[in-house]
N, C-alpha and C positions, 0 to 999 in steps of 0.2 A: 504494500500500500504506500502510495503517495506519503514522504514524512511532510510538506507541507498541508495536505489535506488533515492528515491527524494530526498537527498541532491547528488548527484551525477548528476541527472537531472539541479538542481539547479544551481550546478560550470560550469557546461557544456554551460548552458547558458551565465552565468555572463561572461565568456572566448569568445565567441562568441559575446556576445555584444561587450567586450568591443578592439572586433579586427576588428569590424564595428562601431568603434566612431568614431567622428568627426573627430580628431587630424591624422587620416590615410589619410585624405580626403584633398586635400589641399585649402586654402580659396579662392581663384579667383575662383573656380567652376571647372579649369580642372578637369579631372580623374586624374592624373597621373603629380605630380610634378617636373621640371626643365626636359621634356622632349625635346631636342635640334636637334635628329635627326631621331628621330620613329616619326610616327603622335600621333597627341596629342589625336585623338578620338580611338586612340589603343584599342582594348579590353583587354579587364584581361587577357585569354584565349590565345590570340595573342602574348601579350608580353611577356605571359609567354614562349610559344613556342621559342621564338627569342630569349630571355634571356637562354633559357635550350642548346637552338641553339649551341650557343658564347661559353657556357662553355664547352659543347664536344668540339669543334672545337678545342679550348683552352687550355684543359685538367683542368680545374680551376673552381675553386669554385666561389659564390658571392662577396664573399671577398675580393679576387683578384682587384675587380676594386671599389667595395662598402664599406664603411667604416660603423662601430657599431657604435652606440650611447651609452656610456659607462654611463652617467644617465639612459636611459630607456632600457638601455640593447637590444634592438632592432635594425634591419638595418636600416640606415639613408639612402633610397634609391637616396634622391634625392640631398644628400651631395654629391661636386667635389674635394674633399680634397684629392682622388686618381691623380693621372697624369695618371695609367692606361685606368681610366673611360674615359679621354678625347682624348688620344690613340684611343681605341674601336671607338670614335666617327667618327674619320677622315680617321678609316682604313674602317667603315662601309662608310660613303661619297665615300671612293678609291672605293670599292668595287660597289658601286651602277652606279657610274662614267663608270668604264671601261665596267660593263655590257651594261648599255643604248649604248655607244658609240660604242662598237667594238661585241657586242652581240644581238642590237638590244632589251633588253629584254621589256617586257610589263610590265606596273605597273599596278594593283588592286585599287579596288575603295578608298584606306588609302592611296594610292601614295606608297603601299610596293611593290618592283618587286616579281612577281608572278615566275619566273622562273630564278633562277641564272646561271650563270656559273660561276664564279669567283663566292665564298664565302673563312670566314676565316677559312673553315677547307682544301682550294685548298693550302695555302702556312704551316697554323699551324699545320695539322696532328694532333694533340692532345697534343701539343707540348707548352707551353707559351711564349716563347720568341725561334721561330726555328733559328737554325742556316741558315746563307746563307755562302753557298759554290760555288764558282765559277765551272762554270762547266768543266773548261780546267784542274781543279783540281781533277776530278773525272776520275775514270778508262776509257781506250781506249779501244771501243770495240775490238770485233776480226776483221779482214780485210776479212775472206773470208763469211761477212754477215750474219752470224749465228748467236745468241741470245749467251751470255756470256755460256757456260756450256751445252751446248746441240745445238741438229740440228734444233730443233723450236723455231721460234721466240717467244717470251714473249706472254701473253694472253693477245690477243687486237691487235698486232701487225702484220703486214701482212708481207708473203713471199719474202724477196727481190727475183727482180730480178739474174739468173747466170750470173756471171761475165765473160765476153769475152777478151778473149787475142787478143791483136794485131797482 
């Protein structure tokens, strides 16, 4: 055999062990360390999803709310030394809030709701910190019910009623 293919085999391994050692794992036994507002039986798979979630929504990278370990050079996932990360937490609480309450939603056997309405890409658009703009701020439509710019309503939006004169 190839001795550069087996030491190649080799590192491959050694890399692999050592991103499945202990120090990943945390000592009480959970999966997944200082989780406060996901279920703690999360899968890998799952969190990961949620976390890829947050960042579209967000337009933002890990970073954003996770801070490095500048010894080990690695993400300190479960370091709060962000204000971001504790943000994310209470805007995900807001978010879980108004859907049970005003949407009804169902939660899945991890207590995660299965079907949103409200999520953080309904106010971030991709956006990290979006602007709020009052809406009395924003353009007036036209009065005789037409869509800004043409005789069809926007896509999604249905026909007003003709306006009747007295």
């Amino acid at each position: 055999m190839n001795k550069k293919l087996l030491a190649t085999i080799g590192l491959l391994s050694a890399v692999v062990f050592m991103a499945m050692s202990p120090a990943a794992v945390p000592a009480d036994g959970d999966k997944f360390a200082n989780l406060k507002v996901l279920p703690k039986d999360i899968s890998d798979k799952e969190l990961h999803k949620v976390m890829e979630e947050w960042e579209h929504a967000l337009g933002a990278r890990c970073s954003f709310c996770h801070v490095r370990n500048e010894d080990t050079k690695k993400m300190d996932w479960a370091n709060d030394a962000k204000p971001e990360k504790e943000m994310a937490r209470n805007m995900y609480k807001m978010t879980q809030a108004i859907n049970k309450k005003y949407f009804h939603s169902k939660k899945d056997s991890t207590n995660m709701v299965v079907e949103s309405n409200v999520n953080c890409y309904t106010c971030h658009r991709g956006v990290q910190h979006p602007e709020v703009v009052r809406a009395s701020e924003l353009p007036r439509p036209p009065r005789n019910g037409q869509a800004p710019g043409g005789n069809k309503p926007a896509e999604g939006q249905q026909q007003p009623a003709p306006e009747t004169k007295p």
